[in-house]
C-alpha positions in Angstrom: 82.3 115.7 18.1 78.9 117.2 19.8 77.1 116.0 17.1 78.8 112.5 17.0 78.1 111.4 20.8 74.5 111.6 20.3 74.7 108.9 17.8 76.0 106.5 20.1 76.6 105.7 24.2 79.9 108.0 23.9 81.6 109.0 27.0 84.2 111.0 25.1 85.5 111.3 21.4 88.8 112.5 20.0 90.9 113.0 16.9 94.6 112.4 16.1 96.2 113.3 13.2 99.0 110.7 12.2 101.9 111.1 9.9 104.5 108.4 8.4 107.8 109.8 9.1 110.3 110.5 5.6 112.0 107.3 4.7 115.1 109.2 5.6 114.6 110.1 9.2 116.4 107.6 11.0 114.1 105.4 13.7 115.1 102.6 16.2 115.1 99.3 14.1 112.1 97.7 16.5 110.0 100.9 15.9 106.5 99.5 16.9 104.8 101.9 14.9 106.4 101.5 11.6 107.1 104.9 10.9 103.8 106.3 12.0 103.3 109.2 14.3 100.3 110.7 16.2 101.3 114.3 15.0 98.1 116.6 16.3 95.5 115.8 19.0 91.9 116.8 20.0 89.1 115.9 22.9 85.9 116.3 23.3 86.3 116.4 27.1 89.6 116.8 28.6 91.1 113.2 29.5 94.1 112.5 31.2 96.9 110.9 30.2 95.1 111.0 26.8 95.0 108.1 24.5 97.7 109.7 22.2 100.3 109.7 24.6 100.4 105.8 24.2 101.9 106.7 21.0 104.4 109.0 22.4 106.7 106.1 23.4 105.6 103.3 21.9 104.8 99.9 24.2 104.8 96.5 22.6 101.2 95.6 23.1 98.7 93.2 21.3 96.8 96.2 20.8 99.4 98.2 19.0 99.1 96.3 16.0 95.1 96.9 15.3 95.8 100.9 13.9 98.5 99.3 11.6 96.4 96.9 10.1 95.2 97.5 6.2 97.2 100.5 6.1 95.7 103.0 3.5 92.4 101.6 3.4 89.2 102.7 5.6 88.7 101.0 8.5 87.3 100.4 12.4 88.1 98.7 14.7 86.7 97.6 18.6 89.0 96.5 21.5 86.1 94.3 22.6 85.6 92.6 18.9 89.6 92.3 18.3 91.0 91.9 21.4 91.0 88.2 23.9 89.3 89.0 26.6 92.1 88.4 28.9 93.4 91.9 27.8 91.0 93.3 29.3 92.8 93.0 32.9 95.9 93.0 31.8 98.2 96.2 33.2 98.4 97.7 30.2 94.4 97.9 29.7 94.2 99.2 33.6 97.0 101.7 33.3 95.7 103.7 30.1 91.8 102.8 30.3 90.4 100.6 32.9 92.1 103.3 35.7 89.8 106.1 33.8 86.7 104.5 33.6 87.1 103.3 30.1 85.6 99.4 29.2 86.0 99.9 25.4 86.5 101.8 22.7 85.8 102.2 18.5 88.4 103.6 16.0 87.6 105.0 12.7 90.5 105.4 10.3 90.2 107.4 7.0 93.4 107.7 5.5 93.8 111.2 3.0 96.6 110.1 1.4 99.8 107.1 1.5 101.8 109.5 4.6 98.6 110.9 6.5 95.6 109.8 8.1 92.9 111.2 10.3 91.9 108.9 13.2 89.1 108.9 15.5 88.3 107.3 18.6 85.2 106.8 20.1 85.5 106.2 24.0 82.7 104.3 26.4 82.2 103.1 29.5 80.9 100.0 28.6 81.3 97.7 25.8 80.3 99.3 22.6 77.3 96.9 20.2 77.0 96.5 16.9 74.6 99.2 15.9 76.5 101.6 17.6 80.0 100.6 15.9 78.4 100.6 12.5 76.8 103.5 13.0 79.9 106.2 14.3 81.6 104.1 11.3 79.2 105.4 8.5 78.6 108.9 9.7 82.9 109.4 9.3 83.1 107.4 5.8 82.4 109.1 2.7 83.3 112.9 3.3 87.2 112.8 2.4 87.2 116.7 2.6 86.3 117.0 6.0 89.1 114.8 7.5 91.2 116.5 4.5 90.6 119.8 6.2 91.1 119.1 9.7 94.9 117.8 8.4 95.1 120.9 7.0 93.9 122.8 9.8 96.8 121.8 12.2 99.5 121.9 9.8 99.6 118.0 8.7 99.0 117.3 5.2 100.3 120.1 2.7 102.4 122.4 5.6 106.2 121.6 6.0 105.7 121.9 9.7 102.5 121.3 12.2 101.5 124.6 13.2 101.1 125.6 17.1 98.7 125.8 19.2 98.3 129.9 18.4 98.7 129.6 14.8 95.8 127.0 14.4 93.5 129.6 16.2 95.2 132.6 13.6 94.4 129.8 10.9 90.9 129.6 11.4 90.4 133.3 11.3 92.7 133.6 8.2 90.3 131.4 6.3 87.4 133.8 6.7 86.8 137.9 5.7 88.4 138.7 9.2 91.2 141.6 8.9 94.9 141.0 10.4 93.7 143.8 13.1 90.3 141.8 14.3 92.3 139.1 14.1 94.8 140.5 16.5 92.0 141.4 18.8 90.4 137.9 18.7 93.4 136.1 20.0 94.3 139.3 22.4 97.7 139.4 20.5 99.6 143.0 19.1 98.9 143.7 15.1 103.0 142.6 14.8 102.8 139.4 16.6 100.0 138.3 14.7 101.5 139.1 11.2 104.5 136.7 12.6 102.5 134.1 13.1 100.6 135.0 9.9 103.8 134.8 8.2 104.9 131.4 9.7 101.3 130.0 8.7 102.4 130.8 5.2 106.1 130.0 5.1 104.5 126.6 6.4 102.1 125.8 3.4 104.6 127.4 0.7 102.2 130.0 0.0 102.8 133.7 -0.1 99.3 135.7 0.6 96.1 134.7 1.8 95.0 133.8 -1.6 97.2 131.0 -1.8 96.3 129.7 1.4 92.8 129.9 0.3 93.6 127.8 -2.7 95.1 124.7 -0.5 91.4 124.4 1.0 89.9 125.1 -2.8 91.9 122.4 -4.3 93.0 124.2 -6.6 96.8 123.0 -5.4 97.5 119.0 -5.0 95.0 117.2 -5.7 94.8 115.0 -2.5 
C-alpha cells in the first residue's frame, strides 16, 4: 500500500476481500449485493466508518451497482467517471465520503476465481485524472498470485473459515522457518495457545502439518 500511494495523489488505500455466499445459504430476495460479501478488510491509514462497512448492510444506491458490473472479469472503476454529478451531494456521498474529506475514489477488481475477488480502493481528496487511474490500474493487473496470496492470507480462498485477527498474524509466521516457541513469543501468547491457534489455522485449510500448508501457497493443491 506504501509503495502504491506514491504512484498517485492517494490520501489513503485499502483492500477487501469479497466472497459470493453458497447458493444454499438463504439471503433476503432484494439482496443488493447478489450474493457477494466483503469478507476481510485492510487500511493503509485508519478511516472511520471504513468504506467496507457500506457493505455490511447493504443501501440501495446508484453506486452499489458499479462493483457488480462484469463480474469475473478485471476491472476499475471512478465515482467521478461513472457517477452524475448530482451524486456527488447527495446524503449518501456526504454520509460515507464527503463527511471524511473524501471527493473521489478508484477501484481495482481482480477476481482469483468465480466465488472470490480481491478489491482495492484507492481514496483522494480530490478528483482522481486519467494518468493516475490508469496508472494504480496497471501496477494491480497482471500479478494473479499476489492478490491469490492475500485471499489466502486471511482465510478466504482455499480455508473453510476466515481466520481471526490472531491467527492471520500466527499465519504469517507459520509460512517462514520460525519455531511454534518464537512464534509464541512474537505474538506474546503461551506455547499451548499458540499450537490452538496453529491447529485451527490447519483444521481451516484441510491440511494437517506445516507442509501442507506450505503447499496451498506452492500450488501444488488447487490450481486457482
Amino acid at each position: 500500500m506504501a509503495a502504491l500511494s506514491g504512484l498517485a495523489n492517494i490520501s489513503n488505500i485499502t483492500w477487501a476481500g469479497a466472497v459470493r455466499l453458497p447458493s444454499g445459504e438463504r439471503i433476503r430476495n432484494d439482496d443488493v449485493m447478489r450474493r457477494w460479501r466483503v469478507a476481510a478488510t485492510r487500511s493503509m491509514h485508519p478511516y472511520i466508518p471504513p468504506p467496507h462497512r457500506i457493505y455490511d448492510k447493504p443501501e440501495t444506491d446508484v453506486s452499489m451497482d458499479i462493483p457488480l458490473r462484469d463480474l469475473g472479469r478485471f476491472r476499475h472503476y471512478t465515482f467521478r467517471q461513472e457517477l452524475p454529478a448530482g451524486w456527488f451531494s447527495s446524503p449518501f456521498f456526504q454520509l460515507h465520503y464527503g463527511a471524511h474529506g473524501i471527493q473521489d475514489a478508484t477501484f481495482v477488481a481482480f477476481p482469483v476465481n468465480q466465488d472470490c475477488e480481491s478489491h482495492f480502493g484507492f481514496w483522494s481528496d480530490q478528483p482522481m485524472n486519467g494518468e493516475d487511474i490508469a496508472l494504480v490500474a496497471y501496477a494491480l493487473r497482471g500479478i494473479k498470485w499476489f492478490h491469490r496470496r492475500l485471499m489466502l492470507s486471511h482465510g478466504l480462498l482455499l480455508a473453510s473459515a476466515p481466520l481471526t485477527p490472531t491467527e492471520q498474524k500466527v499465519l504469517q509466521l507459520l509460512l517462514t522457518a520460525a519455531t511454534e516457541k518464537w512464534i509464541a513469543h512474537q505474538c506474546g501468547m503461551a506455547v499451548s495457545t499458540t499450537h490452538q491457534h496453529i491447529s485451527a489455522i490447519y483444521r481451516k485449510f484441510g491440511v494437517r502439518s506445516r507442509a501442507g500448508l506450505m503447499s496451498l501457497w506452492l500450488n501444488r493443491r488447487n490450481g486457482d
